[in-house]
PyMOL CGO cylinders between C-alpha atoms (Angstrom):
from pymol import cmd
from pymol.cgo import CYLINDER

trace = [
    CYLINDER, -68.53, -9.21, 41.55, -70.61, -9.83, 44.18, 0.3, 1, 1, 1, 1, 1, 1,
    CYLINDER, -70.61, -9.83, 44.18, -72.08, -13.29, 45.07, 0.3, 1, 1, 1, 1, 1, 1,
    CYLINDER, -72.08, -13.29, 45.07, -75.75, -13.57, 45.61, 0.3, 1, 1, 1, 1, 1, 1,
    CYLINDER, -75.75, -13.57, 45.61, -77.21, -16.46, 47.26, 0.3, 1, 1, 1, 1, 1, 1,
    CYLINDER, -77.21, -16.46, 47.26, -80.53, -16.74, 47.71, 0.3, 1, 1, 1, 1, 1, 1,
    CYLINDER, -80.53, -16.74, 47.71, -82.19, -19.35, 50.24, 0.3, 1, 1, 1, 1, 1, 1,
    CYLINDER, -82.19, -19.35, 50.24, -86.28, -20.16, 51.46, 0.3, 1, 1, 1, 1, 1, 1,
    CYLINDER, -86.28, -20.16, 51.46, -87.00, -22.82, 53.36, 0.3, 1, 1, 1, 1, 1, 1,
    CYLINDER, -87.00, -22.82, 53.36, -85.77, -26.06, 50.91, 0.3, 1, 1, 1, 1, 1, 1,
    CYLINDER, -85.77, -26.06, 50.91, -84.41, -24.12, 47.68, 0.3, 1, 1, 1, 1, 1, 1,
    CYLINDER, -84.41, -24.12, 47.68, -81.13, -22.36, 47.39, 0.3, 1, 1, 1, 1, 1, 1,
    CYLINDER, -81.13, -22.36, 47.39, -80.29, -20.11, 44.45, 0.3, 1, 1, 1, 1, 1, 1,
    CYLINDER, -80.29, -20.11, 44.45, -77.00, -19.64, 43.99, 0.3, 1, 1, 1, 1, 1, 1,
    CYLINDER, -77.00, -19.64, 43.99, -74.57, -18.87, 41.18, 0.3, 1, 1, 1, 1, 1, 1,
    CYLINDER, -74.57, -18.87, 41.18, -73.10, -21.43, 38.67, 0.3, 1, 1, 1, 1, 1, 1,
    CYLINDER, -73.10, -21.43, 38.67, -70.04, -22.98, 39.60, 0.3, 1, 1, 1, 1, 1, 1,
    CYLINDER, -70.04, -22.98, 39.60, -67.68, -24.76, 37.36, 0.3, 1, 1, 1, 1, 1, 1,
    CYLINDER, -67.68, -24.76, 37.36, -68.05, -27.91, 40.24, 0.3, 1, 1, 1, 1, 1, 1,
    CYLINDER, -68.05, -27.91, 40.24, -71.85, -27.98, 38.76, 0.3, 1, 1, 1, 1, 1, 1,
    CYLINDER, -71.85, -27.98, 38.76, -70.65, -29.27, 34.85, 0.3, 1, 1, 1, 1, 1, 1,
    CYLINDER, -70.65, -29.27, 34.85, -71.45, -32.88, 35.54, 0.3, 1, 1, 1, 1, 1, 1,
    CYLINDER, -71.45, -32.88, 35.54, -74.73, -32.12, 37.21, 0.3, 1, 1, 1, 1, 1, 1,
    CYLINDER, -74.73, -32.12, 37.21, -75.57, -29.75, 34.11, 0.3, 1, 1, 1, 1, 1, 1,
    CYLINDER, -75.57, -29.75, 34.11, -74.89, -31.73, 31.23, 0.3, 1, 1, 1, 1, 1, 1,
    CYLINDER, -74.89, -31.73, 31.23, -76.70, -34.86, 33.24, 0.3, 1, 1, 1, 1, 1, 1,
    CYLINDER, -76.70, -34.86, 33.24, -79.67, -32.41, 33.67, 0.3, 1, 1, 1, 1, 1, 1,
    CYLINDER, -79.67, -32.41, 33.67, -79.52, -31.43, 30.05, 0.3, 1, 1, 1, 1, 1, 1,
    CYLINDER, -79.52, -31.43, 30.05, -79.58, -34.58, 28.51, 0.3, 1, 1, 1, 1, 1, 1,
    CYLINDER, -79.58, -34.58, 28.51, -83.11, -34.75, 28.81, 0.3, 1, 1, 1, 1, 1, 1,
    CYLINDER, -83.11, -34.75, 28.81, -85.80, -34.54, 25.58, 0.3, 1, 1, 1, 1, 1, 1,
    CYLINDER, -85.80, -34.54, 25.58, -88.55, -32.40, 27.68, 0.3, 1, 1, 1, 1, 1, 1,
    CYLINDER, -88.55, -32.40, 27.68, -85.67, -29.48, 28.67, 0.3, 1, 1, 1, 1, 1, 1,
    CYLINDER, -85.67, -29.48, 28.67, -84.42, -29.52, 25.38, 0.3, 1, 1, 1, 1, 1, 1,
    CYLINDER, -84.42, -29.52, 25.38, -88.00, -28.97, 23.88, 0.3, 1, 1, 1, 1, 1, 1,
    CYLINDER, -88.00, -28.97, 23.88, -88.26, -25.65, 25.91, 0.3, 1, 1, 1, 1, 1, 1,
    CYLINDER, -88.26, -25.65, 25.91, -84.76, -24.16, 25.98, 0.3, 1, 1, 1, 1, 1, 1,
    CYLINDER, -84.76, -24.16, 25.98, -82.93, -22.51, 23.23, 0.3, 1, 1, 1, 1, 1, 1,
    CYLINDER, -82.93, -22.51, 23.23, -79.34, -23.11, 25.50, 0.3, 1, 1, 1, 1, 1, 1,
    CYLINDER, -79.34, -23.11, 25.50, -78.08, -26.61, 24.44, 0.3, 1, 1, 1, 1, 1, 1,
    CYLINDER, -78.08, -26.61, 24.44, -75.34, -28.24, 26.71, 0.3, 1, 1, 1, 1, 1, 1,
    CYLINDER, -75.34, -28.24, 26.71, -73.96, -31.49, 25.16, 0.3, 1, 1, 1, 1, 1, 1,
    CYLINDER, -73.96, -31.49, 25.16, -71.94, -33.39, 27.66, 0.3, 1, 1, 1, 1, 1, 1,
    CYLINDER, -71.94, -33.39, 27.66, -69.36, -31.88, 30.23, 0.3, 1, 1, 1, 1, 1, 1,
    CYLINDER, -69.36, -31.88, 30.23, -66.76, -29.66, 28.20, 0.3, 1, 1, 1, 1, 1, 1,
    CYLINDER, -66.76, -29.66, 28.20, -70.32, -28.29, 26.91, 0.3, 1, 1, 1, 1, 1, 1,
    CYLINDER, -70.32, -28.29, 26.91, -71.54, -27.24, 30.25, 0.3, 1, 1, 1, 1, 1, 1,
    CYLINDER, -71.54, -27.24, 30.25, -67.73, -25.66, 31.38, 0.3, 1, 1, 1, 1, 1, 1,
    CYLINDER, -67.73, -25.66, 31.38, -68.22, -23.31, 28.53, 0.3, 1, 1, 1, 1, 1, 1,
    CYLINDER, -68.22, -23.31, 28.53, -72.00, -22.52, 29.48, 0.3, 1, 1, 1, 1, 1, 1,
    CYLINDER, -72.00, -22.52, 29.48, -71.21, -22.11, 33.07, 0.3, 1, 1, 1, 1, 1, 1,
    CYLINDER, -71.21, -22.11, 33.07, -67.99, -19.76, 31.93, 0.3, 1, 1, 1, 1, 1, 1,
    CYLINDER, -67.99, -19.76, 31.93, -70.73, -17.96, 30.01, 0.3, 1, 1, 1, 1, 1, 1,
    CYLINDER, -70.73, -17.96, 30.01, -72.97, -17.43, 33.45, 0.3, 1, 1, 1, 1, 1, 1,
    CYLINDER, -72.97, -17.43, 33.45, -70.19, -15.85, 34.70, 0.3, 1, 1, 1, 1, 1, 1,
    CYLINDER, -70.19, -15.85, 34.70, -69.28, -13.39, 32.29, 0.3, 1, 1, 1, 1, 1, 1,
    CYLINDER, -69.28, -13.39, 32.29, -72.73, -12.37, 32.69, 0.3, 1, 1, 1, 1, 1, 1,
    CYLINDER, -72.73, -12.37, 32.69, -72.69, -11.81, 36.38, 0.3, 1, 1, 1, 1, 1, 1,
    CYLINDER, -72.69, -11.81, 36.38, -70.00, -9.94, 35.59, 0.3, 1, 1, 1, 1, 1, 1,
    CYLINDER, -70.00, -9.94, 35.59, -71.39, -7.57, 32.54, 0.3, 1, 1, 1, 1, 1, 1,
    CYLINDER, -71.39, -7.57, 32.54, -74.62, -7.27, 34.99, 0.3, 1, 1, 1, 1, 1, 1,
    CYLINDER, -74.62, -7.27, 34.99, -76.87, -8.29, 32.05, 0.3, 1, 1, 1, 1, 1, 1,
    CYLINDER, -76.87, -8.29, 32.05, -77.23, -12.02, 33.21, 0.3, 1, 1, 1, 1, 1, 1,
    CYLINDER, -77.23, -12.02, 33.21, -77.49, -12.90, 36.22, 0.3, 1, 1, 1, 1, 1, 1,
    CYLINDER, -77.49, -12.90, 36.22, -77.73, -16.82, 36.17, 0.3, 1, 1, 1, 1, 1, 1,
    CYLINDER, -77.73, -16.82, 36.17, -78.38, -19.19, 39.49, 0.3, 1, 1, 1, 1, 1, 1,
    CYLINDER, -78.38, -19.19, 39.49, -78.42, -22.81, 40.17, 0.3, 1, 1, 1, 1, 1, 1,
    CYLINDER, -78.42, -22.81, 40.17, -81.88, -24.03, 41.68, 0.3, 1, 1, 1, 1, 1, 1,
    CYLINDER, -81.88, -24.03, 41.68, -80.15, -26.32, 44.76, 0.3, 1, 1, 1, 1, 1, 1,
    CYLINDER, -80.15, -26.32, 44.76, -83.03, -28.25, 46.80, 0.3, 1, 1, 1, 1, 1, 1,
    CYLINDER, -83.03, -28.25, 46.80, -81.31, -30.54, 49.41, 0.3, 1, 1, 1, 1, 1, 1,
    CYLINDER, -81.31, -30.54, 49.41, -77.66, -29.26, 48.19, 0.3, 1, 1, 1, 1, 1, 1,
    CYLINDER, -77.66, -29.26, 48.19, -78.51, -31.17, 44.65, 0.3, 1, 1, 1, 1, 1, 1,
    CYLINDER, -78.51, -31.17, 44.65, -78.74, -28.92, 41.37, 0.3, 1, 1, 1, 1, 1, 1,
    CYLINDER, -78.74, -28.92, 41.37, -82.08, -29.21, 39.82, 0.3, 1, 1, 1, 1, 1, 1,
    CYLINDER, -82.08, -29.21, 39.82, -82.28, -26.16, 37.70, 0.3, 1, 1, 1, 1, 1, 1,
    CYLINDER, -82.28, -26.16, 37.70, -82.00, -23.12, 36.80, 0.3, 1, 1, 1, 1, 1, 1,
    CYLINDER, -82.00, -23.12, 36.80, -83.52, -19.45, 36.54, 0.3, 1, 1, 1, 1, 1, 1,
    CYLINDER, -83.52, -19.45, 36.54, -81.95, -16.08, 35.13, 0.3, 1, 1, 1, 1, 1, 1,
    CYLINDER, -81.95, -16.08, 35.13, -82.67, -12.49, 35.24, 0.3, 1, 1, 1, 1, 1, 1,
    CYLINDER, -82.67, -12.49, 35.24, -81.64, -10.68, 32.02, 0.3, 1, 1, 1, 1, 1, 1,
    CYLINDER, -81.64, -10.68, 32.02, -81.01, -7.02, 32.25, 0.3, 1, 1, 1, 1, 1, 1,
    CYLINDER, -81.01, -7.02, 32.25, -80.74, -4.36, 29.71, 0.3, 1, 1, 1, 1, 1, 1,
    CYLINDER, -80.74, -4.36, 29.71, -78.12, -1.70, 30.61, 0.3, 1, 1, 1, 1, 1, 1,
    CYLINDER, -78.12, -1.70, 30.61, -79.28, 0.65, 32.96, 0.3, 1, 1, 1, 1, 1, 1,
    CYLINDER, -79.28, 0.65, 32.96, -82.97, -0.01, 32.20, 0.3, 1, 1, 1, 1, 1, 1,
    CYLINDER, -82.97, -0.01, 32.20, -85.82, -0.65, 35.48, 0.3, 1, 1, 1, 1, 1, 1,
    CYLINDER, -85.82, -0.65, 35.48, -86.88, -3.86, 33.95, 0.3, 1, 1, 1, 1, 1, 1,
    CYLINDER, -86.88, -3.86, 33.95, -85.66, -7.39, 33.11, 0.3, 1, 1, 1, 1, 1, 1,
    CYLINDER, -85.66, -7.39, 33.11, -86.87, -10.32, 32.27, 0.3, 1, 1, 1, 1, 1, 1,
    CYLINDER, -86.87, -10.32, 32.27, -86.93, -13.63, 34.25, 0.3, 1, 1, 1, 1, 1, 1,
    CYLINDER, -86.93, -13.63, 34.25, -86.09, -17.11, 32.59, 0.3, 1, 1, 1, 1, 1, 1,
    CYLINDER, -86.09, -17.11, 32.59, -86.09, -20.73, 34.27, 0.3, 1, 1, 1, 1, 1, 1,
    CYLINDER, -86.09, -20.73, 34.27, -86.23, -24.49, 33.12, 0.3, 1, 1, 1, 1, 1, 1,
    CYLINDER, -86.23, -24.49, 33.12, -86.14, -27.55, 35.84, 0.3, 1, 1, 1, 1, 1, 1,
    CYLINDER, -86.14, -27.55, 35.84, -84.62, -30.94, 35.31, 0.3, 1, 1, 1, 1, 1, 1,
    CYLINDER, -84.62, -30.94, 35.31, -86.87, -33.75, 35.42, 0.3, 1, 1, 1, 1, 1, 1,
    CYLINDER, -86.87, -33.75, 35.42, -86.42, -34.92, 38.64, 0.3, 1, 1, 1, 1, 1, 1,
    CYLINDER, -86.42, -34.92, 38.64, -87.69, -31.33, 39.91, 0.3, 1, 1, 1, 1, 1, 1,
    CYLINDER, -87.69, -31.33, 39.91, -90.88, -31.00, 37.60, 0.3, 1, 1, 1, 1, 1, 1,
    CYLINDER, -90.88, -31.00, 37.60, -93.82, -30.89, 39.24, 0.3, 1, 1, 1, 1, 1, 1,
    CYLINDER, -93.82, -30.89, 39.24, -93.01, -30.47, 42.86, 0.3, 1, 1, 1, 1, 1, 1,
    CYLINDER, -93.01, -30.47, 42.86, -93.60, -26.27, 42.19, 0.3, 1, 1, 1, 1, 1, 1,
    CYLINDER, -93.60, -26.27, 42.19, -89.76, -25.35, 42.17, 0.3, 1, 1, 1, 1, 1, 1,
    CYLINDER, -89.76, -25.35, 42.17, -89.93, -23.55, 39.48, 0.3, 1, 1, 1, 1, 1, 1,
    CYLINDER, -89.93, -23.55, 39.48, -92.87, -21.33, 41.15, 0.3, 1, 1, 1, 1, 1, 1,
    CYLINDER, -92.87, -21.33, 41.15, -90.69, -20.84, 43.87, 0.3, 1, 1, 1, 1, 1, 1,
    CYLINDER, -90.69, -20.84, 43.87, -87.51, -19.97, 42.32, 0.3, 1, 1, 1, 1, 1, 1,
    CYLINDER, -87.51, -19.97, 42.32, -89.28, -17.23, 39.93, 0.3, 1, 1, 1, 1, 1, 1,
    CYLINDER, -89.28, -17.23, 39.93, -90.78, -16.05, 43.38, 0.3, 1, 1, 1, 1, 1, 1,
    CYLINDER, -90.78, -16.05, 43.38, -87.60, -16.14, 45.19, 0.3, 1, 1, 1, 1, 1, 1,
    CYLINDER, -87.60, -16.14, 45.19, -85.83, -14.20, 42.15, 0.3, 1, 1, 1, 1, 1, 1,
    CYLINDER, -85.83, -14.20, 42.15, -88.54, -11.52, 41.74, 0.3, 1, 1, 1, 1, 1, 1,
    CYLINDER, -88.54, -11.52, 41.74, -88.73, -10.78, 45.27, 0.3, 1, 1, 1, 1, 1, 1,
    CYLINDER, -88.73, -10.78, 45.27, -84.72, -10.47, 45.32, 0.3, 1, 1, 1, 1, 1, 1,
    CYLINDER, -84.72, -10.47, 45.32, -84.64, -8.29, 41.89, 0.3, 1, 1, 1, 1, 1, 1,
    CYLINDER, -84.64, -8.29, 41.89, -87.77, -6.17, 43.60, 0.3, 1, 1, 1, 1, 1, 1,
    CYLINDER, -87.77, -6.17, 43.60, -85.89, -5.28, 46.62, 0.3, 1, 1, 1, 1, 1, 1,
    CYLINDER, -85.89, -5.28, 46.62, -84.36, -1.68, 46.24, 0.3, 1, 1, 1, 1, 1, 1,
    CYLINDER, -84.36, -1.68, 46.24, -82.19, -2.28, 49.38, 0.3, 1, 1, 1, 1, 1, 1,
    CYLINDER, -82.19, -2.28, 49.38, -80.20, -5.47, 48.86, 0.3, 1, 1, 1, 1, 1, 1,
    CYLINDER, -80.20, -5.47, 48.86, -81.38, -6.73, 45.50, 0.3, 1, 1, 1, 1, 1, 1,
    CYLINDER, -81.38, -6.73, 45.50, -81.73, -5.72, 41.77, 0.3, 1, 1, 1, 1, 1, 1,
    CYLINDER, -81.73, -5.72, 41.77, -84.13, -2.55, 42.61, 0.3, 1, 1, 1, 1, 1, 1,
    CYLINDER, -84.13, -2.55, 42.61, -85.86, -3.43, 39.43, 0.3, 1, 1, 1, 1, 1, 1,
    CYLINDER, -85.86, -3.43, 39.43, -89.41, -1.49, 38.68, 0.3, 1, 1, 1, 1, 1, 1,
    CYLINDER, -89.41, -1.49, 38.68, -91.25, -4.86, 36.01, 0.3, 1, 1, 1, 1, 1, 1,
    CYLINDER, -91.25, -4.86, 36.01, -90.22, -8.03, 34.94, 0.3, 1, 1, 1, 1, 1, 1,
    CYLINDER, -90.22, -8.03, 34.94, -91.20, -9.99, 32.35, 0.3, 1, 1, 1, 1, 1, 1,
    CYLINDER, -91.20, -9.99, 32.35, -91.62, -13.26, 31.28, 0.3, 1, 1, 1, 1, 1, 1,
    CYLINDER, -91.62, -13.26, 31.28, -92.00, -14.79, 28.40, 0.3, 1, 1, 1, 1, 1, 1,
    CYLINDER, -92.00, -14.79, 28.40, -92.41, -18.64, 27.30, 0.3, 1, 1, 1, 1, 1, 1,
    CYLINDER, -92.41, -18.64, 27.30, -94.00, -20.58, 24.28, 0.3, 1, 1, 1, 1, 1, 1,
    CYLINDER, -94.00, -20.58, 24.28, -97.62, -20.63, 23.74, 0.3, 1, 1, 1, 1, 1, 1,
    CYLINDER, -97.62, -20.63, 23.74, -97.39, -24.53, 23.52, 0.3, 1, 1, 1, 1, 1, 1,
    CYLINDER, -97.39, -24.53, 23.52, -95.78, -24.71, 27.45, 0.3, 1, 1, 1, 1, 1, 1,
    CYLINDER, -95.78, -24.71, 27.45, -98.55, -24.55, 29.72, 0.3, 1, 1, 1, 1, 1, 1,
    CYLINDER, -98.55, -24.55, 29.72, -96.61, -25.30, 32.95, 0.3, 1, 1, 1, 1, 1, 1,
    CYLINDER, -96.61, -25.30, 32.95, -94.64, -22.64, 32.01, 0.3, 1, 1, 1, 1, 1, 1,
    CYLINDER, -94.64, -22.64, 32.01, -97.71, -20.46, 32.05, 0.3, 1, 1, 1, 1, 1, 1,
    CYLINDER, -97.71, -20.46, 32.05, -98.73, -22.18, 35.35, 0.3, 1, 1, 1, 1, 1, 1,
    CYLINDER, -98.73, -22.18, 35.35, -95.32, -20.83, 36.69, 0.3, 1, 1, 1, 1, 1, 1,
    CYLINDER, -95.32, -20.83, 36.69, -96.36, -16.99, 35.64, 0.3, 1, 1, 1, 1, 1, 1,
    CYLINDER, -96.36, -16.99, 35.64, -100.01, -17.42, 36.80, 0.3, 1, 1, 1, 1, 1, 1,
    CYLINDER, -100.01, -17.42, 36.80, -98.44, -18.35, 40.53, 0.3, 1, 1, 1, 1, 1, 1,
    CYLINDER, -98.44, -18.35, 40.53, -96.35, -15.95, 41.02, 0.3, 1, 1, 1, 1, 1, 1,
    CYLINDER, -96.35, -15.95, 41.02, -98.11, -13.24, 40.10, 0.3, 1, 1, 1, 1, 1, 1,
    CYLINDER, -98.11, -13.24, 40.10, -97.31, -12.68, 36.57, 0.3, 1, 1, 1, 1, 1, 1,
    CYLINDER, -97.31, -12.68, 36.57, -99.76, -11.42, 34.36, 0.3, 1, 1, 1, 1, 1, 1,
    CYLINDER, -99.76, -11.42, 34.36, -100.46, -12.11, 30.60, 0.3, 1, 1, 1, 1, 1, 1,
    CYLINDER, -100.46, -12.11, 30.60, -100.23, -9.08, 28.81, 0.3, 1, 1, 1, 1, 1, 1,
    CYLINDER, -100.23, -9.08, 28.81, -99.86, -10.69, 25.29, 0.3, 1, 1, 1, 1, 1, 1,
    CYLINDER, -99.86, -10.69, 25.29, -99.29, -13.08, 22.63, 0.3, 1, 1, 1, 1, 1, 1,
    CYLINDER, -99.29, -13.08, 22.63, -96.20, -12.76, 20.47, 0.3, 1, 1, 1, 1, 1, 1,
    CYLINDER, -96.20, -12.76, 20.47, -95.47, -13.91, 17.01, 0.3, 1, 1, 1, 1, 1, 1,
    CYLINDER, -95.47, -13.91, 17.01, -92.75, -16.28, 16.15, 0.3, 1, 1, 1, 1, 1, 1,
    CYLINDER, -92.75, -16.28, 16.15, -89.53, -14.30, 15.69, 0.3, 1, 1, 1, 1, 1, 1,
    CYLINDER, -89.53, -14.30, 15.69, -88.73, -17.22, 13.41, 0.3, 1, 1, 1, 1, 1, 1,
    CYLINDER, -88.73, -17.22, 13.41, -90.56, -19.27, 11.12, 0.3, 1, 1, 1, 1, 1, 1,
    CYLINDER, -90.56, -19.27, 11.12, -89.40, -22.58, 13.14, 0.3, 1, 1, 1, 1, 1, 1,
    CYLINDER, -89.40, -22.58, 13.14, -90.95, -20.90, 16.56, 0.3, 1, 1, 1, 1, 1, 1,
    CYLINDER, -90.95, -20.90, 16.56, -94.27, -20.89, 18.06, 0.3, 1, 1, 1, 1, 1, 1,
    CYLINDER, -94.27, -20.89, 18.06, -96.02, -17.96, 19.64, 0.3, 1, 1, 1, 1, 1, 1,
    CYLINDER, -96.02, -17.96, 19.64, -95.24, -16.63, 23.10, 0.3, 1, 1, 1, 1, 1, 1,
    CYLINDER, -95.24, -16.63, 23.10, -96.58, -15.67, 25.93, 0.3, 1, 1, 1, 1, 1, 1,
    CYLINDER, -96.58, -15.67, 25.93, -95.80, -11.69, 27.66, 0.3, 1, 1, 1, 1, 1, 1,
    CYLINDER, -95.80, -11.69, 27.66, -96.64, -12.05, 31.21, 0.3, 1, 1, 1, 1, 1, 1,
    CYLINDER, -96.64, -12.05, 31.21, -95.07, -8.85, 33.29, 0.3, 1, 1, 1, 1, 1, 1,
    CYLINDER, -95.07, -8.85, 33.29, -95.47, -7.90, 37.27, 0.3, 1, 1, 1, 1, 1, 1,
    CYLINDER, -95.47, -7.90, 37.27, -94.72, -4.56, 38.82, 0.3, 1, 1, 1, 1, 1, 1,
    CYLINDER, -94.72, -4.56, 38.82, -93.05, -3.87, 41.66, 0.3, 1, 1, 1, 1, 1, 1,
    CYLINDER, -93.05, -3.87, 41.66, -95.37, -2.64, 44.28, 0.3, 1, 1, 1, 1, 1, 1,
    CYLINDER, -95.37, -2.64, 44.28, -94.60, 0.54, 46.35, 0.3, 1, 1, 1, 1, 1, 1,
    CYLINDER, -94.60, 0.54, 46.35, -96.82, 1.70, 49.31, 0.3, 1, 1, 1, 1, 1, 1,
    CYLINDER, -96.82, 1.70, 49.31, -96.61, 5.02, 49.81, 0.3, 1, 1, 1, 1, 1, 1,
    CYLINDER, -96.61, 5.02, 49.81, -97.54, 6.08, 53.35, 0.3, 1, 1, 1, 1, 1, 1,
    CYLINDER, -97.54, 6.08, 53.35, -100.04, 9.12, 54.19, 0.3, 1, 1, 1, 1, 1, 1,
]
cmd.load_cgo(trace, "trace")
């Protein structure tokens, strides 16, 4: 397996470690995250099983999960879930409440689709997707910025869930003359 680590100018993503449990269930216990996510972590033990699972993803290919680092601190996290051998995924992220509203989200989904664009070093991946609740509109804020676009609304896949939101983006080739 090889590791990816992705860096801009104040955000590093990076893959889980099992040195992150303490940071993840302390980022977890938090009412707004657990509103949005369908991943519960409850305490430490919790979070060594859900980091083991990140890894076994990395591993299959299907899941690759990073840690959102800003100043060396772990403040969330973003995914992109593949399907086989397919030219598509789709990208996934939550932030921690010390993180919200300071755009790292935006820039993490950028970071990741730019990486899982990239035919030479990254994913080579031809559309992502995104999809989020209805009811989460900085979630939608997130797709709007970085280039997302809403294709459209999904029903619940449960009777306990709300609508969602498709937003996709293409990769874009330039073809010379």
């Amino acid at each position: 397996m090889t590791t990816v680590v992705l860096s801009s100018t104040d955000l590093t993503l990076r893959p889980w470690e099992p040195g992150d449990a303490d940071a993840l269930a302390a980022l977890a216990d938090d009412e707004e995250l657990r509103r949005w996510t369908s991943h519960r972590v409850a305490g430490p033990q919790d979070a060594v099983r859900w980091i083991a699972t990140q890894e076994a993803g990395w591993k299959s290919g299907k899941r690759l999960s990073f840690a959102i680092l800003m100043t060396g601190r772990v403040v969330g996290h973003v995914v992109l879930k593949r399907s086989g051998g397919e030219a598509y995924g789709e990208v996934g992220y939550w932030t921690g409440a010390s993180a919200r509203g300071l755009g790292v989200a935006s820039r993490a989904v950028e970071l990741l689709t730019t990486w899982a664009f990239d035919t030479r070093t990254g994913a080579g991946l031809s559309r992502l997707e995104l999809i989020h609740d209805t009811g989460n509109p900085a979630s939608c804020r997130v797709a709007q910025k970085t280039g997302y676009t809403l294709e459209s609304v999904l029903p619940p896949r449960t009777p306990h869930e709300a609508e969602g939101h498709l937003h996709a983006r293409e990769r874009v080739t330039v073809r010379l003359p």
